[in-house]
MINU-971532 format. One record per residue (C-alpha): residue in three letters; x, y, z. Coordinates in steps of 0.5 Angstrom, whole numbers, padded with zeros to 4 digits, always signed. Layout:
BEGIN
ALAXYZ...
This chain:
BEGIN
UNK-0214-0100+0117UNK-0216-0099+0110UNK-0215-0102+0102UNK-0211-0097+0101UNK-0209-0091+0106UNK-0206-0094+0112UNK-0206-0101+0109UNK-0203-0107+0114UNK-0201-0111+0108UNK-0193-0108+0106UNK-0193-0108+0113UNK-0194-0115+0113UNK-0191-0117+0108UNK-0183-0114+0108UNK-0184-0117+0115UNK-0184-0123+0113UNK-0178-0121+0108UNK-0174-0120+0113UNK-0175-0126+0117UNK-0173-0130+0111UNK-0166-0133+0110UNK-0164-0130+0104UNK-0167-0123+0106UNK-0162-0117+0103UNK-0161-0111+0107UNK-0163-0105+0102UNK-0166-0100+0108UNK-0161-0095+0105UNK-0166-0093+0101UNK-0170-0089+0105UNK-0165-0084+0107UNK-0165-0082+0100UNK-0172-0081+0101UNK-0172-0078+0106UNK-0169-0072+0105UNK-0174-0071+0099UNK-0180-0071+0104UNK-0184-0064+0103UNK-0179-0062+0098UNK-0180-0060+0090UNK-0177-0066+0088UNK-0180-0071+0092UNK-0184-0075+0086UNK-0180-0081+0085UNK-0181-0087+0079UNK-0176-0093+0079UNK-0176-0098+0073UNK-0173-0104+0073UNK-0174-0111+0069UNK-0179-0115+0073UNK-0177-0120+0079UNK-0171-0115+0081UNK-0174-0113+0088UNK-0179-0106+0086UNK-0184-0110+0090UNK-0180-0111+0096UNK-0178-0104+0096UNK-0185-0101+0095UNK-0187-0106+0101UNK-0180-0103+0105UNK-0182-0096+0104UNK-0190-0097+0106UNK-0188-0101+0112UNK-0183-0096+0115UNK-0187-0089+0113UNK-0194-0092+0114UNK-0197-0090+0122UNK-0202-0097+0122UNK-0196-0101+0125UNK-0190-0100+0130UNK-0184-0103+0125UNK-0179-0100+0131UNK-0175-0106+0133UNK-0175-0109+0125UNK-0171-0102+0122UNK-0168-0102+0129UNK-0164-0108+0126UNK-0163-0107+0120UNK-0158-0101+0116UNK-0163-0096+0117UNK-0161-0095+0124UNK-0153-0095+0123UNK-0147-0089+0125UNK-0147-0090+0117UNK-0154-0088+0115UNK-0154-0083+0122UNK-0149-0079+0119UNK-0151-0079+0112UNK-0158-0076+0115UNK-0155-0071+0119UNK-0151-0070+0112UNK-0158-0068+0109UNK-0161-0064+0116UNK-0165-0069+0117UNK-0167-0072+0124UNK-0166-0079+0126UNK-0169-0084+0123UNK-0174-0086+0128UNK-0177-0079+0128UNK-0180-0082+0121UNK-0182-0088+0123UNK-0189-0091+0122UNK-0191-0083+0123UNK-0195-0082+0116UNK-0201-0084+0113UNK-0199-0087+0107UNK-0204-0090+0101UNK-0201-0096+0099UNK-0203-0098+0092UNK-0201-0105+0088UNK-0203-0103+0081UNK-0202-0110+0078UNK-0209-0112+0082UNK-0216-0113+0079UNK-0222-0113+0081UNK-0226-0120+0079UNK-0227-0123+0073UNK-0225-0115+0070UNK-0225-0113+0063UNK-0225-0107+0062UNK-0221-0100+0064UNK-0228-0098+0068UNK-0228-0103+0072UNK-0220-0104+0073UNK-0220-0096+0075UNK-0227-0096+0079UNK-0224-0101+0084UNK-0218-0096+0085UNK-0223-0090+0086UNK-0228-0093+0091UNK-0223-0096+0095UNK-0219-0090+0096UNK-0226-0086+0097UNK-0228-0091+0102UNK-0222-0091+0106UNK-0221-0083+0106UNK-0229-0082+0108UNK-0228-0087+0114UNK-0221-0084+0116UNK-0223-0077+0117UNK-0230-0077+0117UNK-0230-0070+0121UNK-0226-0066+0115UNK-0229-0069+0109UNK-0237-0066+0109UNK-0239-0072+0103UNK-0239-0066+0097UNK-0233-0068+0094UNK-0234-0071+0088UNK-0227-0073+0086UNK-0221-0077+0090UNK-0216-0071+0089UNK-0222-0067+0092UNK-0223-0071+0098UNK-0216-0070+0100UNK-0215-0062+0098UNK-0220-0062+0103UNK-0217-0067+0107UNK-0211-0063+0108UNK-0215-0056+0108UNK-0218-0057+0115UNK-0212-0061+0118UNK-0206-0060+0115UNK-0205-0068+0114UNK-0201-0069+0108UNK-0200-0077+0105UNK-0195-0080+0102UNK-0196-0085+0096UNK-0193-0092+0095UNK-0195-0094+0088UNK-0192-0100+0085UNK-0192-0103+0078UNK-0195-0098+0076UNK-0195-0099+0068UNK-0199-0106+0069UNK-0204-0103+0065UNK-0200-0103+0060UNK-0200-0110+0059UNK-0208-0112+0060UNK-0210-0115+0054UNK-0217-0110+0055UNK-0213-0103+0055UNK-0214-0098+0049UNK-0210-0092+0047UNK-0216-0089+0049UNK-0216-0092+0057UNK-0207-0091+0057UNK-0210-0083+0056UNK-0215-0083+0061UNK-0210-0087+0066UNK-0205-0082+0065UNK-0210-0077+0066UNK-0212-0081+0074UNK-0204-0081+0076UNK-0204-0073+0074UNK-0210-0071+0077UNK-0209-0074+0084UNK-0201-0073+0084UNK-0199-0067+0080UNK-0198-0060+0083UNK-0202-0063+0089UNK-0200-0060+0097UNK-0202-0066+0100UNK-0197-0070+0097UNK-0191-0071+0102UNK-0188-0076+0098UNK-0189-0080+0092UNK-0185-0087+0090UNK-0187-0090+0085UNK-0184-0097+0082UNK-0186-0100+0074UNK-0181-0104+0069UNK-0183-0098+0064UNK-0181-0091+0064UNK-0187-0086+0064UNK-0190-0086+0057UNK-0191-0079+0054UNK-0198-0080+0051UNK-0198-0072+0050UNK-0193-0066+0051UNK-0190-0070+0056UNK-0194-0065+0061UNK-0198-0071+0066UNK-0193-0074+0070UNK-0186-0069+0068UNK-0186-0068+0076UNK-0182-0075+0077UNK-0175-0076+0077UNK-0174-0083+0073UNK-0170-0087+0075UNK-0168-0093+0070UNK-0162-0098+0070UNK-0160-0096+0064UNK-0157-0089+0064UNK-0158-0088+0071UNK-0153-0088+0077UNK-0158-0087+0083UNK-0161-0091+0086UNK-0156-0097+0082UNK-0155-0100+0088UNK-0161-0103+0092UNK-0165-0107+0085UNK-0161-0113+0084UNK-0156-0117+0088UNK-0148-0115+0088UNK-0143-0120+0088UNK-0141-0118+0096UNK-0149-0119+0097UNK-0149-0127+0093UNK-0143-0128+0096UNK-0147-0127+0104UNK-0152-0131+0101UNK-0148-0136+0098UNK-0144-0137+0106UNK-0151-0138+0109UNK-0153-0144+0104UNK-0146-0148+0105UNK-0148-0147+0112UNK-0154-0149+0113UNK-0155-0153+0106UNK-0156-0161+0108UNK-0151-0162+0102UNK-0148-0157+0097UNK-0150-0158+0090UNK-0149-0152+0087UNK-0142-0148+0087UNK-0141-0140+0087UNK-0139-0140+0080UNK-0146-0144+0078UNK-0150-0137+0080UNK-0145-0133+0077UNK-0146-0136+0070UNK-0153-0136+0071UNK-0156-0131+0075UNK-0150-0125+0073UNK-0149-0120+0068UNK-0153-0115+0068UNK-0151-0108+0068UNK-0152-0102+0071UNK-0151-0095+0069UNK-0145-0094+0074UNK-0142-0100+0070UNK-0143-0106+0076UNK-0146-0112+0075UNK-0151-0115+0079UNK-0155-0122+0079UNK-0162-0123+0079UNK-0165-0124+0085UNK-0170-0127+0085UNK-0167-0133+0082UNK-0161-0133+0087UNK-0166-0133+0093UNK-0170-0138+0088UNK-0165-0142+0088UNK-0161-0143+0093UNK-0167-0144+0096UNK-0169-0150+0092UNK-0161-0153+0092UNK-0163-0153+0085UNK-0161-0148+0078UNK-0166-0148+0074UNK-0169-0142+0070UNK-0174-0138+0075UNK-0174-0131+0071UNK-0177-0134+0064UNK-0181-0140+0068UNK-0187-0137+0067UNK-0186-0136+0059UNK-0180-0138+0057UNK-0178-0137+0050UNK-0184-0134+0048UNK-0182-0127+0052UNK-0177-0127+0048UNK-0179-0129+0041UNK-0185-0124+0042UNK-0180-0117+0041UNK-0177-0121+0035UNK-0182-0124+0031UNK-0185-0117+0027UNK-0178-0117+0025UNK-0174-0124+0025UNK-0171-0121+0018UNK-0166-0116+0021UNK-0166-0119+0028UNK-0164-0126+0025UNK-0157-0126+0024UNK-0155-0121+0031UNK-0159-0127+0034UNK-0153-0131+0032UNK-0148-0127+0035UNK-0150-0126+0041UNK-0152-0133+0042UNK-0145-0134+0041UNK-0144-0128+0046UNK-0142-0122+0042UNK-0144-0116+0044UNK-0148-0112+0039UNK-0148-0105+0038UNK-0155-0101+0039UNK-0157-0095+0040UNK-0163-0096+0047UNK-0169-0092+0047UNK-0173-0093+0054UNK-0179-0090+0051UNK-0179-0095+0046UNK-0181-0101+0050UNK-0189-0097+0051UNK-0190-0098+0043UNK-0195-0104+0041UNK-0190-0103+0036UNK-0183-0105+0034UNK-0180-0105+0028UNK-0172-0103+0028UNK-0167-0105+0031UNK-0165-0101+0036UNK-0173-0101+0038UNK-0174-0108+0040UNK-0167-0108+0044UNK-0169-0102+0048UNK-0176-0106+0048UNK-0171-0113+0051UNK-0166-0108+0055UNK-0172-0106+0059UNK-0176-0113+0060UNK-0168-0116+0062UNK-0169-0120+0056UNK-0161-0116+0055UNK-0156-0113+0059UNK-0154-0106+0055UNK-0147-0103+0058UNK-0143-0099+0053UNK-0147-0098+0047UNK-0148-0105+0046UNK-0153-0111+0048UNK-0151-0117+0050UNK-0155-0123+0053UNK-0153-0122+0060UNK-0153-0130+0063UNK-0154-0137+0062UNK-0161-0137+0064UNK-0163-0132+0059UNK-0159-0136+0054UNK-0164-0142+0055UNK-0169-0139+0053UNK-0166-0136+0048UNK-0164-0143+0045UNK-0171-0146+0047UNK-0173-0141+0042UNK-0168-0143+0037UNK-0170-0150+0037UNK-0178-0148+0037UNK-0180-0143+0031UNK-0179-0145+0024UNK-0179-0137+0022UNK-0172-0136+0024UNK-0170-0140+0018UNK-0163-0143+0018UNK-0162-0141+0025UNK-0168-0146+0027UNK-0165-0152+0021UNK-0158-0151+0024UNK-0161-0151+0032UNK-0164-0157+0030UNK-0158-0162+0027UNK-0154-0159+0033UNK-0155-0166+0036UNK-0153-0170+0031UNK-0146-0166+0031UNK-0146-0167+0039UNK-0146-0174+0036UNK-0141-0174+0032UNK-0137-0170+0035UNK-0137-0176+0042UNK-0136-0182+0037UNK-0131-0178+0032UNK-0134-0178+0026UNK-0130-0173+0023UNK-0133-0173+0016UNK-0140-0172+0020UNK-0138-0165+0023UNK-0136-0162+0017UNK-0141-0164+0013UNK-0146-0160+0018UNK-0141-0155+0017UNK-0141-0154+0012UNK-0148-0154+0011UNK-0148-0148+0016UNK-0143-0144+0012UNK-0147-0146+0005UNK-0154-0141+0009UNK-0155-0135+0007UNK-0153-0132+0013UNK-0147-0127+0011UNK-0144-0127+0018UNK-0141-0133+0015UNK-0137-0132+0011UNK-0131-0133+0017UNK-0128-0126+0017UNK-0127-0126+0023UNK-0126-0131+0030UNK-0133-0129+0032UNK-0137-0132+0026UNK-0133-0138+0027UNK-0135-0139+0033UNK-0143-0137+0032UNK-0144-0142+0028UNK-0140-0147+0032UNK-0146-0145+0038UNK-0151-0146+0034UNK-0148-0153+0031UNK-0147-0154+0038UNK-0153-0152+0041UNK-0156-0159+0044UNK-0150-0159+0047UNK-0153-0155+0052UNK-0159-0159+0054UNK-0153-0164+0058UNK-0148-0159+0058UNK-0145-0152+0061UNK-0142-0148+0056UNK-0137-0143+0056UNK-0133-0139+0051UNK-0126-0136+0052UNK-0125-0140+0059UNK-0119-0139+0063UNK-0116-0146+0062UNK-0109-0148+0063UNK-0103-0142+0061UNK-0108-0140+0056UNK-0116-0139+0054UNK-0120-0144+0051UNK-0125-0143+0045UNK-0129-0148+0048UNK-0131-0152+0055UNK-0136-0156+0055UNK-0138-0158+0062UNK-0142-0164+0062UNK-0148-0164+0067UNK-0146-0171+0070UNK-0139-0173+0072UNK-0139-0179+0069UNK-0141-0176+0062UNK-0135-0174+0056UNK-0133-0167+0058UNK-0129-0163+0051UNK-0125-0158+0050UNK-0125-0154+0043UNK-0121-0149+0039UNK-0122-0146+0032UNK-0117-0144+0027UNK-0118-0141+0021UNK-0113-0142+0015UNK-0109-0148+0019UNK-0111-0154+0021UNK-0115-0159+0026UNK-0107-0162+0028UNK-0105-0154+0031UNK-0111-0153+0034UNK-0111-0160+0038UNK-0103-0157+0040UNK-0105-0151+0042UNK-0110-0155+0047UNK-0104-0159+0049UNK-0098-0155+0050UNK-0103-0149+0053UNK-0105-0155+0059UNK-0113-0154+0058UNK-0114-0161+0061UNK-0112-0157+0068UNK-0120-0154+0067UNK-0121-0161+0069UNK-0116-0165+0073UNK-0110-0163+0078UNK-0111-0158+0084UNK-0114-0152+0080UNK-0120-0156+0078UNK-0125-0152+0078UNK-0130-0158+0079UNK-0130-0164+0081UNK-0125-0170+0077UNK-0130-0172+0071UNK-0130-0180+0070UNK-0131-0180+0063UNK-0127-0178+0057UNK-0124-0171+0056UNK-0125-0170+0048UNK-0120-0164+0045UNK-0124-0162+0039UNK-0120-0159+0033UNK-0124-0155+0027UNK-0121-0151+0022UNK-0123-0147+0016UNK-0120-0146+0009UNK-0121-0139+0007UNK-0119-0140+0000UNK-0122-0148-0001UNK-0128-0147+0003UNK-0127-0153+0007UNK-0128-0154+0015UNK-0123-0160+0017UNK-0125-0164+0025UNK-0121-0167+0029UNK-0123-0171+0035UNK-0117-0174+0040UNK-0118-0176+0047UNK-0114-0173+0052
C-alpha cells in the first residue's frame, strides 16, 4: 500500500461514509463507468460547487476499483448489487458488478493536499511526483529497471512488460488554482503534469476526475481535450448522484424523526434552507452536506458558507459593486436576473462583466442558474448575501438602507406608521433607478432591503400560500412567542385595501386553524399595509393586529 497507487485511505474513508446515518446511496455511479473501463471515451472531469459530494464519490470509485482492500460485502449491500443496476450492466456487455470489484491498481490522488509549510508549485508538485515514483518502484520493482526519468515513464514500462493498466481516481483537481503562491506560469506547468501522465497514455484504464472548476484552457485547448466534463449546469449526465434529491432528504429526514430525542427542525425548514439549486435536467436538489450537518446537529444553521461567510460572495462583486449593486437588490428580493453563464469564466483572476462574475458565482454555488437567469437558490446563501449587505459601505444605498432596516422592524412592531414611510421614502429618494416602482418587484426589493433585520429573528417568505390566496410577505418569527406579520403591498390604492385583502383572503390561516404550518404563535399577529402613490410620490403604512 502506497501514497498514492494502491492507497488504503478511500477505502477507509467511503467505508466510514457508509456506516453513517445519514449516508445516501449513489453507487449507480459506477455502472456509468464501468462501461467506460478501456474505452476512447474513459476520461471523465466532474464539476460541481464545493460541499456537494465530489470527494465522497471519488473515495467511492477508489474504494470499489482499487485491489488493496476486499469491499465485497460493503457493495453487496448497496445499489451496486441491484437486479436494476445488474440489468443495466448487461445492457451495456458488461460482466457482473463483482467481476470489477477491488481488481485494479488504482493511484488515488487528492490534490487539495500539500506538503508542510509549502510555498511554492515546486515543492507542492515534487511532493506528488516522488510520492508516486516511490510507490511504483516498491510496487513493480521487477518491471521498472531504475532508468525512467519520469513518472509516465515508469508506467510506460510498467505496462510494456506486464500489460498492468491503472485507473486514476483524481479529486479536487483545480485546488492549485486557488493557492495564493501559484503564477500563470505554474497553472501552465500544471496543466503540462496532468497531460504528460494522462493524455494518450495506454496504461490508463480509467481516469475520473472531480473539481469545482471546469478544465481551464491555457493554450489551444489541446492538454486535456480527452475529458468529457461534466458540469451542472449544461450537463444532463451524471445529474443525479451530486447533491440530495427530495425522495433522498425526505429518507433522511424519516431517520431524524425516528431517532432525533426531540424534533426541532421540520421538512419544510430544510427545504427553505438547503434547496434550490438546479440541474441541467431542471430538478432541484439540496446541499448535502449542509442537510447531513444539520440533522446531525438538530440545528439550522449556515454549514456551506461557515468558513467565509460574506466574504465569498463580496470577493466576485467587489471590482464591480457599480453594475452588480442594483441586481444585488432584485435578487435579495428574490428575483431571478437574466444572464448569460460562461463556466470557463470562473478560471479568470479577473471579473469584470456581469455575465462573468454570475458565471464565477453560478459555478462556486453562491447562485443557482436555471432557464437563463440566476437567482440565489436558498435561505442559507441568503444570509450570507444579507450579511454582506449590512457589512461593506462600497455598496452605498443598499448598505445605508440594510442598516436602517432595523428601526423599520421597530416601527413596523410598535405602529409608528409615520416612521415606516419615512424610511420609505428615504429608499425611493436613492439613486437606484429600480425604484421607481414600475413594477410589484421593485416594491418588494426595497421592502427587503427596509426590512433586512427582520431576518436575524425571523423566516421570511415572499408570495407564501397563505389562506384562499398568496401573501407578499410572511414574516415567521424564530420564537413562538414573538409578533408574527403578515404584509401585502399596493401600488396606486391604499394601506386600508391591502389590509382587506389580508383579511378576506384569511392569510391568518398560515397561523392558526388546522392548516398551520407550524406551531400556534403566542404573540401578536400584525397585517402590514403599504402602499405607494405613483402620481404623489408617497408611500402610506398601516399597522392592524389581527
Amino acid at each position: 500500500m502506497g501514497m498514492f497507487l494502491n492507497s488504503r485511505i478511500p477505502f477507509d474513508l467511503y467505508k466510514a461514509t457508509v456506516s453513517e446515518k445519514y449516508f445516501v446511496d449513489k453507487t449507480e455511479l459506477l455502472a456509468e463507468l464501468i462501461p467506460a473501463l478501456g474505452r476512447n471515451q474513459r476520461f471523465f472531469c466532474i464539476t460541481r460547487p464545493r460541499r456537494f459530494g465530489k470527494s465522497v464519490m471519488a473515495n467511492m470509485v477508489g474504494a470499489f476499483f482499487g485491489k488493496t482492500e476486499d469491499m465485497g460485502e460493503v457493495f453487496a449491500g448497496l445499489k451496486i448489487a441491484s437486479p436494476e443496476i445488474l440489468k443495466k450492466l448487461e445492457r451495456s456487455r458488461c460482466k457482473d458488478y463483482r467481476e470489477y470489484l477491488n481488481q485494479y491498481d488504482v493511484i488515488y490522488i487528492d490534490f487539495s493536499e500539500m506538503p508542510e509549510n509549502c510555498t511554492s508549485y515546486n515543492a507542492y508538485i515534487t511532493r506528488i511526483l516522488q510520492g508516486l515514483k516511490k510507490d511504483i518502484a516498491e510496487r513493480f520493482a521487477e518491471e521498472v529497471s531504475g532508468e525512467e526519468v519520469s513518472v509516465w515513464d515508469m508506467l510506460t514500462t510498467v505496462y510494456r512488460k506486464s500489460g498492468q493498466r491503472f485507473i486514476f481516481v483524481m479529486d479536487e483537481w483545480d485546488a492549485v488554482f486557488h493557492m495564493d503562491f501559484i503564477t500563470e506560469s505554474d497553472k501552465r506547468d500544471y496543466l503540462l503534469f496532468l497531460k504528460s501522465l494522462l493524455k494518450d497514455k495506454i496504461y490508463a484504464e480509467l481516469v475520473y476526475m472531480t473539481g469545482i472548476l471546469p478544465i481551464a484552457k491555457y493554450s489551444d485547448g489541446s492538454e486535456l481535450n480527452m475529458f468529457l466534463e461534466y458540469n451542472m449546469v449544461t450537463s444532463e449526465r451524471f445529474s443525479g448522484y451530486f447533491g440530495f434529491s427530495d425522495s433522498e432528504v425526505d429518507r433522511l429526514y424519516h431517520i431524524y424523526r425516528e431517532t432525533a430525542e426531540e424534533v426541532k427542525i421540520s421538512r419544510g425548514d430544510l427545504r427553505v434552507w438547503y434547496d434550490g439549486y438546479h440541474t441541467a435536467l431542471g430538478e432541484q436538489v439540496y446541499n448535502p452536506r449542509s442537510i447531513v450537518c444539520a440533522l446531525t446537529d438538530n440545528q439550522l444553521r449556515n454549514y456551506w458558507t461557515s468558513s467565509g461567510t460574506y466574504d465569498s460572495v463580496f470577493a466576485y462583486v467587489k471590482d464591480n459593486v457599480a453594475d452588480i449593486r442594483d441586481d444585488l437588490a432584485l435578487l435579495f428580493a428574490g428575483e431571478r436576473i437574466p444572464a448569460d453563464i460562461y463556466e470557463y469564466a470562473a478560471t479568470s483572476m479577473c471579473l469584470e462583466t456581469k455575465d462573468e462574475i454570475y458565471s464565477a458565482m453560478v459555478v462556486y454555488g453562491l447562485l443557482t442558474y436555471e432557464a437563463g437567469a440566476v437567482s440565489i437558490p436558498n435561505k442559507e446563501l441568503a444570509d450570507s448575501f444579507a450579511s454582506m449587505m449590512k457589512k461593506e459601505k462600497s455598496l452605498g444605498y443598499i448598505y445605508n438602507l440594510a442598516n436602517i432596516s432595523k428601526k423599520m422592524l421597530s416601527a413596523t412592531l410598535s405602529g409608528d406608521t409615520g416612521k415606516m414611510a419615512e424610511i420609505l421614502k428615504l429608499a425611493h429618494d436613492t439613486e437606484s433607478p429600480i425604484f421607481s416602482y414600475s413594477n410589484e418587484a421593485e416594491l418588494s426589493a426595497v421592502v427587503n432591503l427596509v426590512y433586512l433585520a427582520v431576518r436575524d429573528s425571523y423566516r421570511v417568505e415572499r408570495e407564501d400560500k397563505a389562506g384562499e390566496g398568496y401573501a407578499d410577505f410572511i414574516f415567521y418569527p424564530d420564537c413562538k412567542s414573538a409578533d408574527a406579520i403578515i404584509l401585502e403591498l399596493k401600488v396606486d390604492s391604499t394601506p386600508d385595501d391591502a389590509i382587506r385583502q389580508i383579511k378576506d383572503k384569511k392569510y391568518i390561516l398560515r397561523f392558526k386553524g388546522k392548516i398551520a404550518e407550524k406551531p400556534k404563535y403566542s404573540g401578536r399577529i400584525l397585517a402590514v399595509g403599504i402602499s405607494y402613490n405613483k402620481k404623489t410620490k408617497e408611500h402610506f403604512c398601516k399597522v392592524e393586529e389581527l
